[in-house]
MDAnalysis code that builds the backbone (N, CA, C; Angstrom):
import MDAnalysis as mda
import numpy as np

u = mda.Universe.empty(423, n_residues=141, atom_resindex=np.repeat(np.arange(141), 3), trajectory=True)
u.add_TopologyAttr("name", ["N", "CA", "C"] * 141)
u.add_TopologyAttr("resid", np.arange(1, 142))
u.add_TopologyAttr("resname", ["UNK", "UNK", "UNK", "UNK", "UNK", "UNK", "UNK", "UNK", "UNK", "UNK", "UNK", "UNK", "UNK", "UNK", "UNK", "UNK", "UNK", "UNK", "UNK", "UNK", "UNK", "UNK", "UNK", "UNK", "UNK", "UNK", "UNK", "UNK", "UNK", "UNK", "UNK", "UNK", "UNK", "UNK", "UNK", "UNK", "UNK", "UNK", "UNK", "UNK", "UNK", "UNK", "UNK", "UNK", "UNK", "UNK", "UNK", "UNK", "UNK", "UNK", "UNK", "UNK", "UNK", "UNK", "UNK", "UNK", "UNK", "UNK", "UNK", "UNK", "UNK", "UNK", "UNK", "UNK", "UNK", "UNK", "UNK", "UNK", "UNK", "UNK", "UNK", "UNK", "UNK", "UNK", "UNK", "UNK", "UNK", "UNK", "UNK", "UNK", "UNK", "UNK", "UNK", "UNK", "UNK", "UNK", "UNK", "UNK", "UNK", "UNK", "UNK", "UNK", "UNK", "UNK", "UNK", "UNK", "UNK", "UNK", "UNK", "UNK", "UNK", "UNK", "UNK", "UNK", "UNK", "UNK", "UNK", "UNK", "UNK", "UNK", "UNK", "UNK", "UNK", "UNK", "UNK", "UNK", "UNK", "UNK", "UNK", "UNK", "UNK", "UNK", "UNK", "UNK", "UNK", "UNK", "UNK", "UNK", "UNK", "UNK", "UNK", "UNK", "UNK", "UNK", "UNK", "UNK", "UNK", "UNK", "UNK", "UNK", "UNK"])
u.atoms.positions = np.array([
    [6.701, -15.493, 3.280],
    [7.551, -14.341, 3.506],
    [6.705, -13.078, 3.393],
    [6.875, -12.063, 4.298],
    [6.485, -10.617, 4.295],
    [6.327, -10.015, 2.857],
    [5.635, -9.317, 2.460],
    [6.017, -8.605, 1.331],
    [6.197, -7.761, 2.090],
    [7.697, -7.189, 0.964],
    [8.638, -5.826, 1.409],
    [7.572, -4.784, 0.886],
    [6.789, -4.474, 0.643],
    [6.074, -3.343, 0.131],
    [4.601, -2.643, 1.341],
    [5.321, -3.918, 2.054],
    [4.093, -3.283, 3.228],
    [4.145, -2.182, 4.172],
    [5.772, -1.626, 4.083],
    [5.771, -0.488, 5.252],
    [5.835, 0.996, 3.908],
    [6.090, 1.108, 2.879],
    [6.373, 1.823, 1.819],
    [5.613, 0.874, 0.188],
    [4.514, 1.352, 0.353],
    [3.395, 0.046, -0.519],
    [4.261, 0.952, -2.170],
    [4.707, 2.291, -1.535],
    [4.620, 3.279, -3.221],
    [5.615, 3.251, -4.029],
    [5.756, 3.059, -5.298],
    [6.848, 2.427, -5.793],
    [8.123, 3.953, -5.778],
    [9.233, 3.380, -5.501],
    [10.129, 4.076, -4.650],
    [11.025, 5.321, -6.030],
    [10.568, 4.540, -7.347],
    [11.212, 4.837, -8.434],
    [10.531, 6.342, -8.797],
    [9.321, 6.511, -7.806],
    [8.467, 7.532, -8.087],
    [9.117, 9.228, -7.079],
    [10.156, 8.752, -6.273],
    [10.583, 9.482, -5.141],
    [10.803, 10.712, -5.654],
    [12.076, 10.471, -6.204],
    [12.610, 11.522, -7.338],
    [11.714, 13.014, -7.919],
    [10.660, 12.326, -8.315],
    [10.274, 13.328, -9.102],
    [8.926, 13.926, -7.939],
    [8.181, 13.309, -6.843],
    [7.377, 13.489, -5.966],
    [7.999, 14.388, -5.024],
    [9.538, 14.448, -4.755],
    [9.907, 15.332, -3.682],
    [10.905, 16.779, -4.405],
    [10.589, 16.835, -5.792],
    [10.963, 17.660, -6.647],
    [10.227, 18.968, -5.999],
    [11.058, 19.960, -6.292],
    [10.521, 21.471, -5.518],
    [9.752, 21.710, -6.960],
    [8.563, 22.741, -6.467],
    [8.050, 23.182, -7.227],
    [7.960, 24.832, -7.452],
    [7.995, 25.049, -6.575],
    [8.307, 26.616, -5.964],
    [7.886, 26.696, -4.486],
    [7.702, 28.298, -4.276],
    [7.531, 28.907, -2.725],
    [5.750, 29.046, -2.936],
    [4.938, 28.481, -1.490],
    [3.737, 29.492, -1.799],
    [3.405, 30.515, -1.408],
    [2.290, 31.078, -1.501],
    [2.190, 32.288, -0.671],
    [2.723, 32.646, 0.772],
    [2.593, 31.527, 1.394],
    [3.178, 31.859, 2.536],
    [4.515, 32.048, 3.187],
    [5.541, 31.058, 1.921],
    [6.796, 31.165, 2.147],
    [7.206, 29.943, 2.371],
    [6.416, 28.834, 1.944],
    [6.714, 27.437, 1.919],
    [7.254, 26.746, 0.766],
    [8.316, 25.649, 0.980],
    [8.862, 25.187, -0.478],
    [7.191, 24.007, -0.719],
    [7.064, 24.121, -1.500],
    [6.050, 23.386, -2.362],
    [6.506, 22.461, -3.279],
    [6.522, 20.971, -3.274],
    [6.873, 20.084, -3.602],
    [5.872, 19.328, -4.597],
    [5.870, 18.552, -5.776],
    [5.466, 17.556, -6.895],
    [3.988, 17.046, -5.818],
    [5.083, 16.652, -4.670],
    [3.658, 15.497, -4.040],
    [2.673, 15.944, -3.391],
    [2.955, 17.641, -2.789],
    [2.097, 18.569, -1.970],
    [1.079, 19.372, -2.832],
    [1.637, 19.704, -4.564],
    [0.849, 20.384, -5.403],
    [-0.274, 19.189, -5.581],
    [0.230, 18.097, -6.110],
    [-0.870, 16.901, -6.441],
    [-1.651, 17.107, -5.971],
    [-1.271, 17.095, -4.288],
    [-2.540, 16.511, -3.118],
    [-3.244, 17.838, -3.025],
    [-3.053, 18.731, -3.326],
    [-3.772, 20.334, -3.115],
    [-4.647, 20.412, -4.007],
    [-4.172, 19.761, -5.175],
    [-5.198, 19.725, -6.195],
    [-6.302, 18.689, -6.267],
    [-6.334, 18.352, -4.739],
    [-6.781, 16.787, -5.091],
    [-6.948, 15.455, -5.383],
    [-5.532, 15.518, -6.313],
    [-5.133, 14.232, -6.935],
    [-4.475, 13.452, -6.294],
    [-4.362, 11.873, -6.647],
    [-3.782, 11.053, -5.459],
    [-2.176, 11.031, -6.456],
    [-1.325, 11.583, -5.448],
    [0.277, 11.598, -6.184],
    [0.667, 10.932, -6.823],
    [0.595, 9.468, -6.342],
    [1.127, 7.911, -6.664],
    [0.521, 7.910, -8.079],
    [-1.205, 7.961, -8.262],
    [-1.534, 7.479, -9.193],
    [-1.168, 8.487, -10.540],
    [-1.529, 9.660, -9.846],
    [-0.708, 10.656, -11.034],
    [0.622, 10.326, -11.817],
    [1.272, 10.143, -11.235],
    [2.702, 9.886, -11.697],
    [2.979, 8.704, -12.342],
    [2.192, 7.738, -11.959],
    [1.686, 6.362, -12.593],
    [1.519, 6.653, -14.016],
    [0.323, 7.272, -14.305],
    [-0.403, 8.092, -15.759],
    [0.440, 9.409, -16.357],
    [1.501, 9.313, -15.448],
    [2.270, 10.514, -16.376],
    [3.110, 9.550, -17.171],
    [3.454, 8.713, -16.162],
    [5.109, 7.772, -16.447],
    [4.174, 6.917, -17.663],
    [3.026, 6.472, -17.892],
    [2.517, 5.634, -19.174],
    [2.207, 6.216, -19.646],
    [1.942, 7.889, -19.852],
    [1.642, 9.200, -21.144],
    [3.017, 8.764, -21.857],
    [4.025, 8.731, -21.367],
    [5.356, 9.374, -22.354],
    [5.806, 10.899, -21.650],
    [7.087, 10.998, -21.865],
    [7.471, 11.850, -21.066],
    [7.075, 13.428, -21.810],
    [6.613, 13.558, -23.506],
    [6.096, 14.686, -24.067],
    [4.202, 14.907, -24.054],
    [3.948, 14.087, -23.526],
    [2.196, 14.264, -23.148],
    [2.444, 14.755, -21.542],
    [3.250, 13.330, -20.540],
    [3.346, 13.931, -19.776],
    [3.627, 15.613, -19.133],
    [4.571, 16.213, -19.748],
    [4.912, 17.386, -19.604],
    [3.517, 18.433, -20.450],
    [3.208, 17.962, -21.001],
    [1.862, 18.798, -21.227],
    [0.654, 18.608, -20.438],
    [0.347, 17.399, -19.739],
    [-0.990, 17.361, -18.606],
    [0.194, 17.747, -17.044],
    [1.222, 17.849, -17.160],
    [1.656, 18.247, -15.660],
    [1.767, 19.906, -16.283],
    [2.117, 20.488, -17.077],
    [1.970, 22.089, -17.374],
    [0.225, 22.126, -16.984],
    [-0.457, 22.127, -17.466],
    [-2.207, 21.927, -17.218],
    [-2.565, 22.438, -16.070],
    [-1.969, 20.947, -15.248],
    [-1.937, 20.991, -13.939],
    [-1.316, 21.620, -13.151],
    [-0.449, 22.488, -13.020],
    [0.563, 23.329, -12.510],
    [-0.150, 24.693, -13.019],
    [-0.569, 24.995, -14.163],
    [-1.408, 25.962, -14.227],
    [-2.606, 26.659, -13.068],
    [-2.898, 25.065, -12.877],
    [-4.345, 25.247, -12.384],
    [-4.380, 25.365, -10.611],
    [-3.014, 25.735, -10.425],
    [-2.155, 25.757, -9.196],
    [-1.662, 26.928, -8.447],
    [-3.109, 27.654, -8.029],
    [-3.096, 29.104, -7.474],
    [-2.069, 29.509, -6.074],
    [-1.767, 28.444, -5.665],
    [-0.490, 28.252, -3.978],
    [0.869, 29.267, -4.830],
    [1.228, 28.795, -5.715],
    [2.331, 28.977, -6.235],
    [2.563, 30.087, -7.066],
    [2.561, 30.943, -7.162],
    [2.207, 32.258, -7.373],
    [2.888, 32.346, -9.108],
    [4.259, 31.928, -8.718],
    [5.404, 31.857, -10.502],
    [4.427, 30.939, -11.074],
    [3.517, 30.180, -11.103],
    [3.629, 29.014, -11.503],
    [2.630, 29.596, -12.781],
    [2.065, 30.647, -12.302],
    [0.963, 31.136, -13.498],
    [1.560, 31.643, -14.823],
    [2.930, 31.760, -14.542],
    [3.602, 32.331, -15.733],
    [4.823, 31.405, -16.193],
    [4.795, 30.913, -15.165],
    [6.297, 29.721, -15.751],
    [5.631, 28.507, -15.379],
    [4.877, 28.086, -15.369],
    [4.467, 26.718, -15.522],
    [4.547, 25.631, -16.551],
    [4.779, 26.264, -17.548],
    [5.461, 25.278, -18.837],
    [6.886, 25.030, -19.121],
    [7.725, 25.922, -18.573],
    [9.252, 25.136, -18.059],
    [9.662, 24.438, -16.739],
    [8.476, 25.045, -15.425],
    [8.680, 24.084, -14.744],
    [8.176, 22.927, -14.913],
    [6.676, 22.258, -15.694],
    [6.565, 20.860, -16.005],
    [7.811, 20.626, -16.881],
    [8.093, 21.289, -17.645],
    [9.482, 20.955, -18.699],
    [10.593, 19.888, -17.990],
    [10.812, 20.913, -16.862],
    [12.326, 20.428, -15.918],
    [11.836, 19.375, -14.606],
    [10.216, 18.953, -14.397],
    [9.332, 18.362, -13.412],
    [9.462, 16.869, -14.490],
    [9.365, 17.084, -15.696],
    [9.188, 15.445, -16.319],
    [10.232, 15.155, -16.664],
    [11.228, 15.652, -16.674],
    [12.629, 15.182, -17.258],
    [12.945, 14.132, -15.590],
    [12.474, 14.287, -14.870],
    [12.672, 14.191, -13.489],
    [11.745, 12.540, -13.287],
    [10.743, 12.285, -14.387],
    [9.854, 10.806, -14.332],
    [11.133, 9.625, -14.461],
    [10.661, 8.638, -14.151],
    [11.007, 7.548, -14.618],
    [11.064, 6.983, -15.972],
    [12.057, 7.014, -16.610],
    [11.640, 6.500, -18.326],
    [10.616, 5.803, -18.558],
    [10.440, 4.481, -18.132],
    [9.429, 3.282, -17.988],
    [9.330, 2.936, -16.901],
    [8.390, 2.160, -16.415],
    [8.387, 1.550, -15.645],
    [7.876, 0.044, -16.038],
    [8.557, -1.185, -15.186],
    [7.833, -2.286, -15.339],
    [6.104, -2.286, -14.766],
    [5.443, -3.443, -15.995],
    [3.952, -3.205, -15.691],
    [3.571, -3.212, -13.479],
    [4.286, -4.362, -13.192],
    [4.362, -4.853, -11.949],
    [4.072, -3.307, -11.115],
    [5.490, -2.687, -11.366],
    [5.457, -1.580, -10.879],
    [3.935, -0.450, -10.941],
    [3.662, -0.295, -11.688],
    [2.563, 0.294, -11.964],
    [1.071, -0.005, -11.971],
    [1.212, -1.650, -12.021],
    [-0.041, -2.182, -11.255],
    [-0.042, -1.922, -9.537],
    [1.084, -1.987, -9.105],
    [0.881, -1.749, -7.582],
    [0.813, -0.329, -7.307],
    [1.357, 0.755, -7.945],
    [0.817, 1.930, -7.768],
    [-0.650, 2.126, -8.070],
    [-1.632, 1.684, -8.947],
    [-2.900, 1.876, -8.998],
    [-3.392, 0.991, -8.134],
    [-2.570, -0.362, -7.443],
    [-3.834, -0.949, -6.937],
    [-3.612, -0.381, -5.356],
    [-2.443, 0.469, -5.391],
    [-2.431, 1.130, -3.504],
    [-3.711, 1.844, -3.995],
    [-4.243, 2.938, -5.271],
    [-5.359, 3.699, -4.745],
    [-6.494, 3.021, -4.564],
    [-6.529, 1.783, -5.895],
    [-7.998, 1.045, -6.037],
    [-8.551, 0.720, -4.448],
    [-7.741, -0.505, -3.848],
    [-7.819, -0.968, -2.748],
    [-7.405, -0.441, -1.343],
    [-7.029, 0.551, -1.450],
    [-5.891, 0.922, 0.081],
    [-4.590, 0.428, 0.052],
    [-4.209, 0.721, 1.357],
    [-2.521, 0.264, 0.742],
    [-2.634, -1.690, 0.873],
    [-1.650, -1.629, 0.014],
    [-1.675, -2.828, 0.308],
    [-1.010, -3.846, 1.399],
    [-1.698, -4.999, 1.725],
    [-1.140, -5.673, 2.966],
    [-1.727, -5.094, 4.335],
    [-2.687, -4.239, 3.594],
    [-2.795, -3.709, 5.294],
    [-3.561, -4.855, 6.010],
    [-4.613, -5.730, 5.384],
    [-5.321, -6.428, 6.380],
    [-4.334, -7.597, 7.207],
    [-3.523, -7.627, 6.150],
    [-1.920, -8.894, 6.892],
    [-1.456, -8.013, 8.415],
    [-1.292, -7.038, 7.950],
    [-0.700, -5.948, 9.129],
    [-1.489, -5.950, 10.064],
    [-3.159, -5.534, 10.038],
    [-4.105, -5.663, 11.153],
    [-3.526, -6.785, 11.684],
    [-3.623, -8.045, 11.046],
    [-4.145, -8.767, 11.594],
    [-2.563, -9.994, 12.908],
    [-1.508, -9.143, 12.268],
    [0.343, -9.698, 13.194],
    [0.044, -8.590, 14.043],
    [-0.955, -7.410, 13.604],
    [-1.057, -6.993, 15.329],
    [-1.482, -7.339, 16.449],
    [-3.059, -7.696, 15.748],
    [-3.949, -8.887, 16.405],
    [-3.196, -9.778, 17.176],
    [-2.781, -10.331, 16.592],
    [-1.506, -11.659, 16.983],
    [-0.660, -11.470, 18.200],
    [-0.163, -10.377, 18.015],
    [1.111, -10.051, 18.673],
    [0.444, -9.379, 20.281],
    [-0.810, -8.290, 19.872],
    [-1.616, -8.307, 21.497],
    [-1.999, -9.582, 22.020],
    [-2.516, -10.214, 21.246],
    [-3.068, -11.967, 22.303],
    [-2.122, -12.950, 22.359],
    [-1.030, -12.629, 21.917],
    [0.314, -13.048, 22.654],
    [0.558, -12.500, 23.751],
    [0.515, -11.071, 24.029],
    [1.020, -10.342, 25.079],
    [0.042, -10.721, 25.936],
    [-1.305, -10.816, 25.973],
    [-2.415, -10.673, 26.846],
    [-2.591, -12.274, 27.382],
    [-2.056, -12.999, 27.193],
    [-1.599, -14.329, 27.283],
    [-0.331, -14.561, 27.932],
    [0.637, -14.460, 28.055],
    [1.680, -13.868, 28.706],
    [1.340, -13.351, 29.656],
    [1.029, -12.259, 29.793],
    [-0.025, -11.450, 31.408],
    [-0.516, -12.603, 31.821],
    [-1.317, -13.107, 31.634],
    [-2.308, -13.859, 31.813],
    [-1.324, -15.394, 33.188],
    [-0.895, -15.832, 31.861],
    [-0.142, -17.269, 32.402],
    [1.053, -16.514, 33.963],
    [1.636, -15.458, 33.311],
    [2.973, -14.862, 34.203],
    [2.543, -14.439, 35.420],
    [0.852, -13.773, 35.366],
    [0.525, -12.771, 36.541],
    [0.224, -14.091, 37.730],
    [-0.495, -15.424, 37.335],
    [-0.971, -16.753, 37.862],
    [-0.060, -16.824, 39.115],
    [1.245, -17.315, 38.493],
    [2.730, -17.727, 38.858],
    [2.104, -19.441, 39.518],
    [3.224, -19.496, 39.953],
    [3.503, -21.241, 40.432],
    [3.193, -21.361, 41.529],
    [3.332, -20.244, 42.468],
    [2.555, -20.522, 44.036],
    [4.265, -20.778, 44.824],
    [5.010, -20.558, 44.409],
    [6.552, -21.432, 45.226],
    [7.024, -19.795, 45.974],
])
């Protein structure tokens, strides 16, 4: 059977708090959990991974840090410790280990399943190109 985790490898429990507004940036854009991460560099998934196994009172102190260090967002230099405040109330309590091994192993490895995926594509062209092949022939009648 398929694993269901191959079209959405990221654990879904993480949504919530990744599409959380963060503020406006300079330009007049809403700025979101998963857009600050990636601006800063950091890979979202795994962040939130290491927030959700800090505890939700460490967490809220390395996401204040980080939101500090977050020049797009202009409020964020002065209210950045109530928005991580109201950003971790927003984590997942726990997560099962399962869960959180597959969020680190989408960064370790890539996503996962992708070489399964290459390879039902593979499949599915030399089916088609085979098909051409036999159909274009025909029977001669």
């Amino acid at each position: 059977m398929a694993d269901p985790n191959v079209l959405n490898p990221h654990p879904p429990e993480f949504d919530r708090f990744l599409q959380a507004y963060v503020g406006e940036d300079r330009n007049g854009y809403a700025v979101t959990v998963l857009s600050t991460l990636a601006r800063l560099g950091l890979d979202p998934w795994k962040e939130t991974a290491e927030l959700v196994a800090l505890g939700r009172d460490a967490a809220r102190t390395r996401l204040g840090k980080r939101l500090a260090r977050f020049p797009d967002v202009p409020t964020l230099a002065t209210d950045h410790g109530r928005v991580a405040g109201d950003l971790s109330r927003l984590l997942p309590e726990s997560l099962p280990s399962q869960t959180l091994k597959r969020a680190a192993s989408t960064v370790a490895i890539g996503r996962p399943g992708t070489s399964g995926a290459i390879w039902a594509v593979l499949a599915i062209i030399f089916v088609l190109i085979q098909m051409f092949m036999v159909g274009g022939s025909g029977s001669g009648e």
